[in-house]
C-alpha positions as a Python dict, from the first residue, in 0.01 Angstrom:
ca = {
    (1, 'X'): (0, 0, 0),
    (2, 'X'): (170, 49, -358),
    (3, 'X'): (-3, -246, -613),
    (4, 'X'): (85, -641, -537),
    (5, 'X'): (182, -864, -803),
    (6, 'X'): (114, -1195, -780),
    (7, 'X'): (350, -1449, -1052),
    (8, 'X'): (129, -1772, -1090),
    (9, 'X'): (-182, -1549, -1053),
    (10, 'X'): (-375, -1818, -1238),
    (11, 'X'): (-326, -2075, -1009),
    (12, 'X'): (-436, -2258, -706),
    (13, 'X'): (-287, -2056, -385),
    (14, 'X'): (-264, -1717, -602),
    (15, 'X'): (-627, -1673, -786),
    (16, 'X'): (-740, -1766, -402),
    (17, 'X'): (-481, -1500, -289),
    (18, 'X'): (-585, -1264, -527),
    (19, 'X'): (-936, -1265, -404),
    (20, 'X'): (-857, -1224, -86),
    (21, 'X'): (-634, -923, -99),
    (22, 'X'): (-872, -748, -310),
    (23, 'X'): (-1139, -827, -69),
    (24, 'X'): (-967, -586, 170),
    (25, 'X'): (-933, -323, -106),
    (26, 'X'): (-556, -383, -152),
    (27, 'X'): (-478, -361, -546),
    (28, 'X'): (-345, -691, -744),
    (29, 'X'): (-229, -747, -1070),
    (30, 'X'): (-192, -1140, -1193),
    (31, 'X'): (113, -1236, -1371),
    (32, 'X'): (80, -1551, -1532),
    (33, 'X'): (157, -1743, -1870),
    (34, 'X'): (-199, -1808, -1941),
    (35, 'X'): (-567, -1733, -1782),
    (36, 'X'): (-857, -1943, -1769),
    (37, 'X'): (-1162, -2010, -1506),
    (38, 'X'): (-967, -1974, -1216),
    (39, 'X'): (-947, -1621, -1245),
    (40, 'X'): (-1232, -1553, -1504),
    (41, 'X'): (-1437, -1332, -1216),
    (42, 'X'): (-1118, -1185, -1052),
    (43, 'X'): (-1135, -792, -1180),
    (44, 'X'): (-794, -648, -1181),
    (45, 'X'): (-516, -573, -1391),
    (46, 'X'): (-371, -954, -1558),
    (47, 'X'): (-71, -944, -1765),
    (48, 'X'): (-5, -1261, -2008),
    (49, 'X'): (394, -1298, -1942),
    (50, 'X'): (652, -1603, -1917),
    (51, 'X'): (850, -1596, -1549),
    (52, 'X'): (1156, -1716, -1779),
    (53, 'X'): (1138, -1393, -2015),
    (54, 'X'): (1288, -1168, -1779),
    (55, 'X'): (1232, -824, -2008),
    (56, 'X'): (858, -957, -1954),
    (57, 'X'): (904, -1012, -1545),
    (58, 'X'): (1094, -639, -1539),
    (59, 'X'): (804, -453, -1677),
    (60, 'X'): (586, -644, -1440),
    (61, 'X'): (714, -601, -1147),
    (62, 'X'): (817, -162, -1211),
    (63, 'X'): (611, -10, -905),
    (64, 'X'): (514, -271, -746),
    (65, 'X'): (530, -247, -319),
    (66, 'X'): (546, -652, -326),
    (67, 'X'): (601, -971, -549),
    (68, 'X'): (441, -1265, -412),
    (69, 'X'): (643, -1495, -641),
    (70, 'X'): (458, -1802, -689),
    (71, 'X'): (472, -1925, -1068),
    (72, 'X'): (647, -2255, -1087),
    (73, 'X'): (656, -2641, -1188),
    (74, 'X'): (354, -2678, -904),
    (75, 'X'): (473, -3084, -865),
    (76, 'X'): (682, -3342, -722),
    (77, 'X'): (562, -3566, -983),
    (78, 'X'): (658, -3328, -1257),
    (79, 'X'): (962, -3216, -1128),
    (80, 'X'): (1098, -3612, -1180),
    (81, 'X'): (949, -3648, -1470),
    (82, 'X'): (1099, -3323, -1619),
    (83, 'X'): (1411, -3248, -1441),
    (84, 'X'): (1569, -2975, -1660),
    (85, 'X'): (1230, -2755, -1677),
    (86, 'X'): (1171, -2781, -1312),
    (87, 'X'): (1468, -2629, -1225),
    (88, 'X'): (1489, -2355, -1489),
    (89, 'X'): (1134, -2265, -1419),
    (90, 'X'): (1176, -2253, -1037),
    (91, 'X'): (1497, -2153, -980),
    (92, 'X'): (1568, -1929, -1323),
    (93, 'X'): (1222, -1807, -1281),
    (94, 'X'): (1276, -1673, -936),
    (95, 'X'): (1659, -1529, -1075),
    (96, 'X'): (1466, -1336, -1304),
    (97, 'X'): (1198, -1183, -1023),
    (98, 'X'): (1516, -1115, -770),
    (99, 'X'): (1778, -968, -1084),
    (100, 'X'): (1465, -754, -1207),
    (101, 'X'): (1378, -634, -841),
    (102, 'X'): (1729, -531, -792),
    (103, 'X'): (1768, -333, -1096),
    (104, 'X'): (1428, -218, -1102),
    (105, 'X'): (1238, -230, -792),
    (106, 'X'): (1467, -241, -548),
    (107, 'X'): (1248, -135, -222),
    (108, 'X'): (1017, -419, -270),
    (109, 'X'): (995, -733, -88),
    (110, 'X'): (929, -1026, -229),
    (111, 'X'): (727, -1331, -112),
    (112, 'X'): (778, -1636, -201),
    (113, 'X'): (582, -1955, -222),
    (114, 'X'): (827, -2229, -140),
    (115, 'X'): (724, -2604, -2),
    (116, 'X'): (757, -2864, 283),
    (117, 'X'): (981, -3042, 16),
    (118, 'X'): (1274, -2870, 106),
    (119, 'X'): (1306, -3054, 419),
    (120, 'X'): (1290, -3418, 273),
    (121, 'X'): (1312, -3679, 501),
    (122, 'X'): (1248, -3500, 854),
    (123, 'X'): (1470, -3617, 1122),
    (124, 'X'): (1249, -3554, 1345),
    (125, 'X'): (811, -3476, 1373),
    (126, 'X'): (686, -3249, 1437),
    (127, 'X'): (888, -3006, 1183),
    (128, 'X'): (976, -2592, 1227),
    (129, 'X'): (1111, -2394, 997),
    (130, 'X'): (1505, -2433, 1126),
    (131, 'X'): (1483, -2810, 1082),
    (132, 'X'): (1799, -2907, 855),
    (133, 'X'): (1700, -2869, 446),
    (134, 'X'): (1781, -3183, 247),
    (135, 'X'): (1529, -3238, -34),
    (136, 'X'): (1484, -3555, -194),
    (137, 'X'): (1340, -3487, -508),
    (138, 'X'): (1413, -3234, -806),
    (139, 'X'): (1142, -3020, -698),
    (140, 'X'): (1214, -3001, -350),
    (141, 'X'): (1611, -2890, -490),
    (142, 'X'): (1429, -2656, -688),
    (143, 'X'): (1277, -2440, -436),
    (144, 'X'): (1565, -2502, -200),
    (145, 'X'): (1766, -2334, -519),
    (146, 'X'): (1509, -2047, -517),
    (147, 'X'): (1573, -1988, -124),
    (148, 'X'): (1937, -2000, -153),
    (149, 'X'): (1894, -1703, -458),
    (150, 'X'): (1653, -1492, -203),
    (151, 'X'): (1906, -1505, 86),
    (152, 'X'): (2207, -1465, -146),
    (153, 'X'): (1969, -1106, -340),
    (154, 'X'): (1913, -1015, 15),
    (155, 'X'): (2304, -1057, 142),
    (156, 'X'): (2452, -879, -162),
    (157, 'X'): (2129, -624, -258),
    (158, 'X'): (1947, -584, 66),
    (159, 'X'): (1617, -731, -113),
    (160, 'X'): (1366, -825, 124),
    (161, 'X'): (1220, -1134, 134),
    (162, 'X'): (975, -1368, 336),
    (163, 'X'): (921, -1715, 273),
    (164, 'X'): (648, -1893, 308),
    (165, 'X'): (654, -2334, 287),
    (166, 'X'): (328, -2463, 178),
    (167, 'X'): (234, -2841, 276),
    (168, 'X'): (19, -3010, 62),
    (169, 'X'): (-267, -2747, 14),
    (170, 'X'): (-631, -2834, -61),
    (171, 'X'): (-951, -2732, -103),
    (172, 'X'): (-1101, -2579, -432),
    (173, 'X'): (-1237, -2703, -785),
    (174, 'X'): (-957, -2466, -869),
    (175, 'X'): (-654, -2752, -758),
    (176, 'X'): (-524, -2945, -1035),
    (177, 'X'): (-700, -3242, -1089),
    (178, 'X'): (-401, -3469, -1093),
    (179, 'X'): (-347, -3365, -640),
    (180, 'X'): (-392, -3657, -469),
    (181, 'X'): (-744, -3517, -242),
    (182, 'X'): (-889, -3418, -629),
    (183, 'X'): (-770, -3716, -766),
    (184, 'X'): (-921, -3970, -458),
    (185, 'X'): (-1215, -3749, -480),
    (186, 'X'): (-1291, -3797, -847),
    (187, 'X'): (-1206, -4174, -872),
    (188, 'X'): (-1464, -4210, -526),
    (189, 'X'): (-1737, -3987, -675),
    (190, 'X'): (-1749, -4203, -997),
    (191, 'X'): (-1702, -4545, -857),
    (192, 'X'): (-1384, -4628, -1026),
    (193, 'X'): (-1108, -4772, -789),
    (194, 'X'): (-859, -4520, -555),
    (195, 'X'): (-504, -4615, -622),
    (196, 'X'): (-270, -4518, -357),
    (197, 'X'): (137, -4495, -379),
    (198, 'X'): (201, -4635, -76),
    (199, 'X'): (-20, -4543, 174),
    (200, 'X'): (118, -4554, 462),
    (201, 'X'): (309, -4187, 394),
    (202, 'X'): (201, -3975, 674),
    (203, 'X'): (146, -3561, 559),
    (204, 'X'): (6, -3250, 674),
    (205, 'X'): (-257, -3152, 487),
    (206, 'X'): (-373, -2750, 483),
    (207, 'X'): (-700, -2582, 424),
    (208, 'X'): (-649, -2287, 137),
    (209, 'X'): (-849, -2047, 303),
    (210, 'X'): (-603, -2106, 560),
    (211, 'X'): (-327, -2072, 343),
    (212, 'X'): (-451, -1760, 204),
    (213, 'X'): (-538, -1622, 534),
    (214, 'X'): (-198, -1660, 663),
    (215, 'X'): (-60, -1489, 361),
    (216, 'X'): (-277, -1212, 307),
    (217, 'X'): (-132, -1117, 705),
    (218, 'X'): (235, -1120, 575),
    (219, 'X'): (166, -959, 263),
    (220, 'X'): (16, -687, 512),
    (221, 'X'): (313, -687, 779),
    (222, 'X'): (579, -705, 457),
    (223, 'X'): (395, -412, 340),
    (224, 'X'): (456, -191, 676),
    (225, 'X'): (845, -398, 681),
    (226, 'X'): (766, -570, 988),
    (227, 'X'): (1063, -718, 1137),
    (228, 'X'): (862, -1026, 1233),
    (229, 'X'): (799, -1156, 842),
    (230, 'X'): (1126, -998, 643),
    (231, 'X'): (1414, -1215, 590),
    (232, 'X'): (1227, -1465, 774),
    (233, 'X'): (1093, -1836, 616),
    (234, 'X'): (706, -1929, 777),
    (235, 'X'): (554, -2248, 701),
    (236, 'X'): (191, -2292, 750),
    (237, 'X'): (119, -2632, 840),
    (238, 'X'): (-195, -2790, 1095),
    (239, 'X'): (9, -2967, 1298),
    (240, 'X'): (-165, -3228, 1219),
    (241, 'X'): (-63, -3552, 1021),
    (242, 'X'): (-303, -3825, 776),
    (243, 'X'): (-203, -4132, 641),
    (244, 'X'): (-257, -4162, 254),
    (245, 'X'): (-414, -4478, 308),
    (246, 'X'): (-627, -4279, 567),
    (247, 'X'): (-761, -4024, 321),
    (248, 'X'): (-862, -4274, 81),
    (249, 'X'): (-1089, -4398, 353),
    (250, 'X'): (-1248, -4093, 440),
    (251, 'X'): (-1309, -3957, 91),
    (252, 'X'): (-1429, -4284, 10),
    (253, 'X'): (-1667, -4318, 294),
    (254, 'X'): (-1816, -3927, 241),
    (255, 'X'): (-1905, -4002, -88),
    (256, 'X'): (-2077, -4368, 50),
    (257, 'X'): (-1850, -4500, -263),
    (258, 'X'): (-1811, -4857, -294),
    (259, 'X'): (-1499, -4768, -505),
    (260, 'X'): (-1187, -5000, -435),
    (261, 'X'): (-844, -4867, -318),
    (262, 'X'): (-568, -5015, -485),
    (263, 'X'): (-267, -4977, -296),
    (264, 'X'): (77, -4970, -555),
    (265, 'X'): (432, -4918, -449),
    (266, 'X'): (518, -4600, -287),
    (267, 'X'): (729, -4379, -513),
    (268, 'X'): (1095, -4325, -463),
    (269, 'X'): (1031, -3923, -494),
    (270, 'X'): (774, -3927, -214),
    (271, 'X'): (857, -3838, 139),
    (272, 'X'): (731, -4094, 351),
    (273, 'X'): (653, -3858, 696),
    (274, 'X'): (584, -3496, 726),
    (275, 'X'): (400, -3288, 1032),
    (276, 'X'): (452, -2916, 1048),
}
């Protein structure tokens, strides 16, 4: 298998990523606008670029057998509260990966991260993959956008492409401290009170080495061009749904915290019900 870059090779879901592949001797190079600890012990080739300077993203992505294409604005929260970089990031960002594939790299395929967000407000629970796509916040547009752009490269360039929608993703001192499970889990470890939006929102929370897992077996089966992963979208979900209100309680009763949960309004960006 010809080299994997990973865009966002810093963060969360690709330093985790990265690790794995290279576990099974499968070489990785990070793209990302900045390292730190997250990828401090990863050994491989790490290239310091911006997803929005696309001479940067066409050098990266020469000889590369796959782009897993997962630098973005990583949050609801920060989508809202900055509309106009959310969508250039996400859906320029991933222009730039697709326009530079096509010109550059053409027999690639690319895979990329997407979200539950694109749904919005299911009509139904639990949720698959052909459900109708109606987001409700600027992120979830965003990486609706970003789909549209794959399926439009793929149409018009016969790019290949697999998508995979991530739902709420936990479980590392690598997540960003501001996710709700690191957040609960810092306010109960210290004592100092839980606030929860709402509360009653019902999600699907997913294990990273899951995650990871799942992806390191389409990165594989992209690889060989199986039929069962390109052009197709894959969400990786539990099946499972948790009340936020819920979570608060357990986090708060594993770390025996006499912490107090403050429940606030629910925000108007937040989906209120989502099981994979």
């Amino acid at each position: 298998m010809k080299n994997v870059l990973i865009t966002g090779g810093n963060g969360f879901i690709g330093s985790h990523l990265a690790e794995k592949l290279l576990a099974k001797n499968i070489g990785v190079t990070l793209f990302d606008i900045k390292f730190n600890k997250n990828s401090e012990k990863i050994s491989c080739e790490k290239i310091r670029g911006d997803i929005l300077d696309y001479e940067e993203v066409a050098k990266a992505v020469r000889n590369k057998g796959i782009v897993v294409h997962l630098a973005a604005v990583s949050r609801v929260e920060w989508g809202q509260q900055n509309p106009e970089k959310c969508l250039r990031v996400n859906a320029l960002g991933t222009l730039n990966v697709l326009e530079s594939l096509s010109k550059n790299n053409s027999e690639a395929a690319v895979i990329f991260g997407s979200s539950r967000e694109v749904y919005g407000e299911p009509q139904n629970l639990p949720v698959a993959e052909k459900h109708q796509k109606n987001p409700v916040s600027v992120y979830g547009v965003s990486k609706l956008t970003a789909e549209k752009l794959l399926a439009a490269y793929n149409y018009a360039n016969g790019l290949k492409y697999v998508i995979l929608r991530f739902s709420n993703v936990y479980g590392s001192e690598k997540d960003l401290p501001e996710r709700v499970i690191p957040n609960f889990m810092r306010a109960a470890s210290s004592g100092e009170p839980i606030t929860v939006y709402g509360g009653s929102q019902v999600l699907d929370f997913t294990f990273i080495d899951d995650v990871t897992d799942g992806a390191t077996r389409v990165v594989e089966k992209a690889a060989n061009g199986d039929e069962t992963v390109i052009n197709q979208a894959i969400q990786f979900t539990s099946g499972e749904g948790k009340s936020i209100l819920e979570l608060a309680e357990l986090i708060k009763k594993l770390y025996n915290s006499d912490s107090k949960i403050i429940v606030e309004k629910r925000r108007s960006f937040d989906v209120s019900n989502f099981i994979g």
